[in-house]
DSSP file (Angstrom, degrees, kcal/mol; ACC not computed):
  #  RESIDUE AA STRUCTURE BP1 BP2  ACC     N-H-->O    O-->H-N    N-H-->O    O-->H-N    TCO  KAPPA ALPHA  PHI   PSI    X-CA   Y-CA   Z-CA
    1    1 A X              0   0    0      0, 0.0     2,-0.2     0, 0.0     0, 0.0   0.000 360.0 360.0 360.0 136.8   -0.7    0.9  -25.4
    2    2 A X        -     0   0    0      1,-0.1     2,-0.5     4,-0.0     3,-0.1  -0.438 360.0-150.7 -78.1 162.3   -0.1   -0.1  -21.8
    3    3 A X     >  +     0   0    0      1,-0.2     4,-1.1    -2,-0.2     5,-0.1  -0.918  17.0 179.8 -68.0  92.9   -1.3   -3.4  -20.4
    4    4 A X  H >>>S+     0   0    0     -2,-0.5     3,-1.9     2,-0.2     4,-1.3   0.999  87.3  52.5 -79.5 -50.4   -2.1   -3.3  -16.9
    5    5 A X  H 345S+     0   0    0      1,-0.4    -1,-0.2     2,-0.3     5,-0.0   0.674 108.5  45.4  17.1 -60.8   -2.9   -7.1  -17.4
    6    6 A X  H 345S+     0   0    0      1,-0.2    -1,-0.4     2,-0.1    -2,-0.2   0.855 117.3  44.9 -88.9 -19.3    0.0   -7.9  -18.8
    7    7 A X  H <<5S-     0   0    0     -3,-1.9    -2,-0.3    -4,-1.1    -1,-0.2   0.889 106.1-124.0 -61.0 -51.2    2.2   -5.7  -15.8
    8    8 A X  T  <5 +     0   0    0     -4,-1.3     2,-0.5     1,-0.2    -3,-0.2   0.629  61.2 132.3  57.6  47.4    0.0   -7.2  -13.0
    9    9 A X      < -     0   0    0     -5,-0.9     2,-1.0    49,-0.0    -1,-0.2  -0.825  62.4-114.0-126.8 161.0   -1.4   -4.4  -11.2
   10   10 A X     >  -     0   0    0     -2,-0.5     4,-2.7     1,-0.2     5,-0.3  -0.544  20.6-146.7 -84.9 127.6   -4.8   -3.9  -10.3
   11   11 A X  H  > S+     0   0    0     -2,-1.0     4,-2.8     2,-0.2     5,-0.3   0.991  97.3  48.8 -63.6 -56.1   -6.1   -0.7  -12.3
   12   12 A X  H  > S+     0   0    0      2,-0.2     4,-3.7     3,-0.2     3,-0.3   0.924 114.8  46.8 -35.9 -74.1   -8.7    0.7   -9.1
   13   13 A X  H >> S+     0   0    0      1,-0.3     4,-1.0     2,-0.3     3,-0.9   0.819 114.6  49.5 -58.2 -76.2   -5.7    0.3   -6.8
   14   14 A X  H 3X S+     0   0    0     -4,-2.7     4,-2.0     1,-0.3     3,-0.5   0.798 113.5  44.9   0.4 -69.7   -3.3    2.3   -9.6
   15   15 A X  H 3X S+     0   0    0     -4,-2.8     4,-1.2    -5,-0.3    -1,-0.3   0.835 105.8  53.6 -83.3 -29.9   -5.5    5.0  -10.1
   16   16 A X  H <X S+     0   0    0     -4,-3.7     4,-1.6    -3,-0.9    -1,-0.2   0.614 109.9  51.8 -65.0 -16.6   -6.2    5.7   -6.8
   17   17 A X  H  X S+     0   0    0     -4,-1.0     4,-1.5    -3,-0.5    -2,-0.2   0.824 112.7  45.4 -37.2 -54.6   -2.2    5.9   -6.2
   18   18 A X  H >X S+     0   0    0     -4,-2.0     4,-2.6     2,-0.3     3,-1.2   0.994 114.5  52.5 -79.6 -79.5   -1.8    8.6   -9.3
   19   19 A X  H >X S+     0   0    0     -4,-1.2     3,-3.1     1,-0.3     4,-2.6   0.775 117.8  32.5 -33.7 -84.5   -4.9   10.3   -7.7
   20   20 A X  H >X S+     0   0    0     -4,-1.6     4,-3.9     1,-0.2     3,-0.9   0.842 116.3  60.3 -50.7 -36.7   -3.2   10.6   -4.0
   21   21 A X  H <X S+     0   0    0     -4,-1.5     4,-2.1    -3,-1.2    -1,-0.2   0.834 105.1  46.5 -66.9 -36.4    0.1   10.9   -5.6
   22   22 A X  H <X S+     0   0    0     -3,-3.1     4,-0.7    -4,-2.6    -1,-0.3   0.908 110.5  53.2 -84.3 -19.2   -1.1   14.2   -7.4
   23   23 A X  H <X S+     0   0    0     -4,-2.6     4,-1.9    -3,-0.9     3,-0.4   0.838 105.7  51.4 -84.1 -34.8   -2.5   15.4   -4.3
   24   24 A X  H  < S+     0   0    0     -4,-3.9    -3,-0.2    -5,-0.4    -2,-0.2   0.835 109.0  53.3 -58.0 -32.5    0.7   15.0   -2.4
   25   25 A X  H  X S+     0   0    0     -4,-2.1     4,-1.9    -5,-0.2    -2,-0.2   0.669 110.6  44.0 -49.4 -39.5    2.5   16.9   -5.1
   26   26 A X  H  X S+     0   0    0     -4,-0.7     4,-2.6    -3,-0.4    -2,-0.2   0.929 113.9  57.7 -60.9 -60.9    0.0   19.9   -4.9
   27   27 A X  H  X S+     0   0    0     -4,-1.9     4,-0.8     1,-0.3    -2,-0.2   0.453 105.5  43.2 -64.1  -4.1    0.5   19.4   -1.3
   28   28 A X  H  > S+     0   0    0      2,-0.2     4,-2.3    -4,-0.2     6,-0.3   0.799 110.6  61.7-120.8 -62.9    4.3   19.8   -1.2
   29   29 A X  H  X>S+     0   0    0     -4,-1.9     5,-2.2     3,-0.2     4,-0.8   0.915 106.3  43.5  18.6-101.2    3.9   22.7   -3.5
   30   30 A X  H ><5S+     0   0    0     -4,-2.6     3,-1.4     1,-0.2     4,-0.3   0.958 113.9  47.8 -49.2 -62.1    2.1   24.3   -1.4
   31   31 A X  H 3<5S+     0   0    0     -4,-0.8    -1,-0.2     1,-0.3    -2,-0.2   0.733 104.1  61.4  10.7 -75.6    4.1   23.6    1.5
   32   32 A X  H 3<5S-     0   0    0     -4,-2.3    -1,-0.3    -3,-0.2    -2,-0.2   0.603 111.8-110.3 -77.3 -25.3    7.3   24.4   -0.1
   33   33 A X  T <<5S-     0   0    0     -3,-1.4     3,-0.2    -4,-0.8    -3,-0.2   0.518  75.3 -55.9  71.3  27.4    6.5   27.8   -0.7
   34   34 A X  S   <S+     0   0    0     -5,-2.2     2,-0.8    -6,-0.3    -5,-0.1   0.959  82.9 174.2  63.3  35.7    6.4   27.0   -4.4
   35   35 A X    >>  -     0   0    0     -6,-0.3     4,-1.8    -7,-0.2     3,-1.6  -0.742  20.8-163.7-110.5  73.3    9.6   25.8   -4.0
   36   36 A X  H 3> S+     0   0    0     -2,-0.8     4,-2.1     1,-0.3    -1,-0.1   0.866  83.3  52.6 -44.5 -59.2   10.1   24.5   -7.5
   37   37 A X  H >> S+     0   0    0      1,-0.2     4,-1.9     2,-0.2     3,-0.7   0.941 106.0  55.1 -63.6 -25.8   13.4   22.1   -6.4
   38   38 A X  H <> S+     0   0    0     -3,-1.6     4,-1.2     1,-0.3    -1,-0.2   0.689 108.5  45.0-113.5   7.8   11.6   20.5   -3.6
   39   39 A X  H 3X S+     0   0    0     -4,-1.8     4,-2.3     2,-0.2    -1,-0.3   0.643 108.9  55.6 -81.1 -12.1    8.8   19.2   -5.6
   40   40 A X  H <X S+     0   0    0     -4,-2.1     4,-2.7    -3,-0.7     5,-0.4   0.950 106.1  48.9 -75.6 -62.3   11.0   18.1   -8.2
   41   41 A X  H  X S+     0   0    0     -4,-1.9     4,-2.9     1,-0.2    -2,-0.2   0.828 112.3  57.2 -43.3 -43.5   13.0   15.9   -5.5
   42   42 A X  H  X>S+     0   0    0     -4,-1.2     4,-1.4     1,-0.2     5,-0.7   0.991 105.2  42.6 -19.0 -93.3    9.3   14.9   -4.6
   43   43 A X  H  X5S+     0   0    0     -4,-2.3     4,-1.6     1,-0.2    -2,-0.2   0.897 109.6  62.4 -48.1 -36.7    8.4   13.6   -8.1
   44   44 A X  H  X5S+     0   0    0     -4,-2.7     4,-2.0     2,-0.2     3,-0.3   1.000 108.9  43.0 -38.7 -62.1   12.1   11.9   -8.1
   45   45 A X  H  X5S+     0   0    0     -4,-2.9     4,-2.2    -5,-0.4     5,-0.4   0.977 113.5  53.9 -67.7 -58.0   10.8    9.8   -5.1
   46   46 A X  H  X5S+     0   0    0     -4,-1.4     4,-1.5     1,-0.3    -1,-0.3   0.887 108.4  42.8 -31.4 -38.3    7.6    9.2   -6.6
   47   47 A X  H >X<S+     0   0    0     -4,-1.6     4,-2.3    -5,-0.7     3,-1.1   0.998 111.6  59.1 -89.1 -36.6    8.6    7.7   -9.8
   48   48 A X  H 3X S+     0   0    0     -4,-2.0     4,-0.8    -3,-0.3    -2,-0.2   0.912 112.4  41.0 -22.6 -72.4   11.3    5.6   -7.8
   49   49 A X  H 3X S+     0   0    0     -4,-2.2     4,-2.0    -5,-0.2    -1,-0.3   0.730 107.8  54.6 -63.7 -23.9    8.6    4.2   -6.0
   50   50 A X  H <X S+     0   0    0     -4,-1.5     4,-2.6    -3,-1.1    -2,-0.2   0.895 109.7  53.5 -76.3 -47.6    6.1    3.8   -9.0
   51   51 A X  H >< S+     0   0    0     -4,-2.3     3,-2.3     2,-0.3     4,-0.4   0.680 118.2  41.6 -69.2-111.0    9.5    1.6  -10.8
   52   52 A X  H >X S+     0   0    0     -4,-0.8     3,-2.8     1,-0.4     4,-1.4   0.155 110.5  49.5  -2.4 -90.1    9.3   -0.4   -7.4
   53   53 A X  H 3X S+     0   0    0     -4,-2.0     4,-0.7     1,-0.3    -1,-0.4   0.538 116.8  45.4 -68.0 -26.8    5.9   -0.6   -7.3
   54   54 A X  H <X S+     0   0    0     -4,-2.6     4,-1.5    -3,-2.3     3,-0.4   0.876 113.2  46.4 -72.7 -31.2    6.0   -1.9  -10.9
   55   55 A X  H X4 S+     0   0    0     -3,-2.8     3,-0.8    -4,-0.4    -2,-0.2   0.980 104.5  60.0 -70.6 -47.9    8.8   -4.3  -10.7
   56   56 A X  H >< S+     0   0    0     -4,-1.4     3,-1.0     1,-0.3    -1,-0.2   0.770 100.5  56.5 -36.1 -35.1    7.5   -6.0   -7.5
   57   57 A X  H 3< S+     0   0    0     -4,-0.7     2,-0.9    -3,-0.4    -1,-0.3   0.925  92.4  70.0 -74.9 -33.8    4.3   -7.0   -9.2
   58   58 A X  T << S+     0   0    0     -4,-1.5     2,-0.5    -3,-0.8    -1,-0.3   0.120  82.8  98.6 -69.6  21.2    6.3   -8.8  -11.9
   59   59 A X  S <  S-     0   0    0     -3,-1.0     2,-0.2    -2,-0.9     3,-0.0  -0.973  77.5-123.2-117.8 141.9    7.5  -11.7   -9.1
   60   60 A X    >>  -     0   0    0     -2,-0.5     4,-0.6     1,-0.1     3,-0.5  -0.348  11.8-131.9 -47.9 131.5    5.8  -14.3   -9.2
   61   61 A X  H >> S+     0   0    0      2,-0.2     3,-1.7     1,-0.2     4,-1.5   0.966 109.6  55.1 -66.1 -64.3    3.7  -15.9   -5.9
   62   62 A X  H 34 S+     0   0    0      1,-0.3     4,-0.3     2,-0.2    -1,-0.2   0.645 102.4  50.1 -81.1   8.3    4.6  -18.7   -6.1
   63   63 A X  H <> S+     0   0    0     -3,-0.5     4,-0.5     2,-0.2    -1,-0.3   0.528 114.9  56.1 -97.6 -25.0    8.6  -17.7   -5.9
   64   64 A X  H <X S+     0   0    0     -3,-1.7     4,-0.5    -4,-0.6    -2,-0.2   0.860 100.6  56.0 -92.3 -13.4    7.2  -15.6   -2.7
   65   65 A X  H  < S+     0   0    0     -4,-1.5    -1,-0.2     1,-0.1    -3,-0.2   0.689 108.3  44.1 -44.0 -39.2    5.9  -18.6   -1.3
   66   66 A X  H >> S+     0   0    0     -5,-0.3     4,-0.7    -4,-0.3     3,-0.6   0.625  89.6  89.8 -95.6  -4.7    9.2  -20.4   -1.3
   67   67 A X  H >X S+     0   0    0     -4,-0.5     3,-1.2     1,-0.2     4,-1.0   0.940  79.6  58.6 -64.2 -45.8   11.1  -17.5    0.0
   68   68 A X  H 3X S+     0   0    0     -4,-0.5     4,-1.6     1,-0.2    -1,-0.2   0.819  99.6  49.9 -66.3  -4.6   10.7  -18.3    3.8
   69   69 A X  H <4 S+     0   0    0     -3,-0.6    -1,-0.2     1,-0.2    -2,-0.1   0.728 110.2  54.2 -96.7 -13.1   12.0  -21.2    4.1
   70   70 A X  H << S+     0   0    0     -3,-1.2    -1,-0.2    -4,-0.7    -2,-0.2   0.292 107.8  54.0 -82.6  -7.6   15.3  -19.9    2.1
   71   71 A X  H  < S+     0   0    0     -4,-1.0    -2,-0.2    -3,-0.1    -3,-0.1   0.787 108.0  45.5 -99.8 -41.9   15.6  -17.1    4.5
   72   72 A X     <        0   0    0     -4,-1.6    -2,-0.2     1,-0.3    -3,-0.1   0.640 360.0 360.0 -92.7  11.0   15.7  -19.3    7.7
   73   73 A X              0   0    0     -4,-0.1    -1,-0.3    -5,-0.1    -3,-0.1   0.529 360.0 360.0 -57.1 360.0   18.2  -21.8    6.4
């Protein structure tokens, strides 16, 4: 089963994502003319972003805390 816990993401914040995410999908859909390829390329960028959005949570704060002072060196 997943963890959001153990991922770090906030479950509200998540599920209100999937939510808009399914309504942009409808919405593109429609759009498209029912246009089968250009919702797929949709759901490509969506899960793209979802692997972002999961990997991003896995850094650590305090490793984003130390990052500016390693960029203006």
């Amino acid at each position: 089963m997943l963890s959001y816990e153990r991922l770090h993401i906030d479950r509200p914040l998540f599920y209100g994502l999937a939510i808009l995410s399914l309504l942009s999908l409808l919405t593109v859909f429609s759009a498209s003319g029912s246009s089968l390829d250009v919702v797929l390329r949709h759901l490509l960028r969506l899960a793209f972003g979802y692997t972002l959005l999961v990997m991003i949570a896995q850094v650590r704060t305090r490793a984003l805390r130390e990052l500016p002072p390693a960029l203006a060196a």
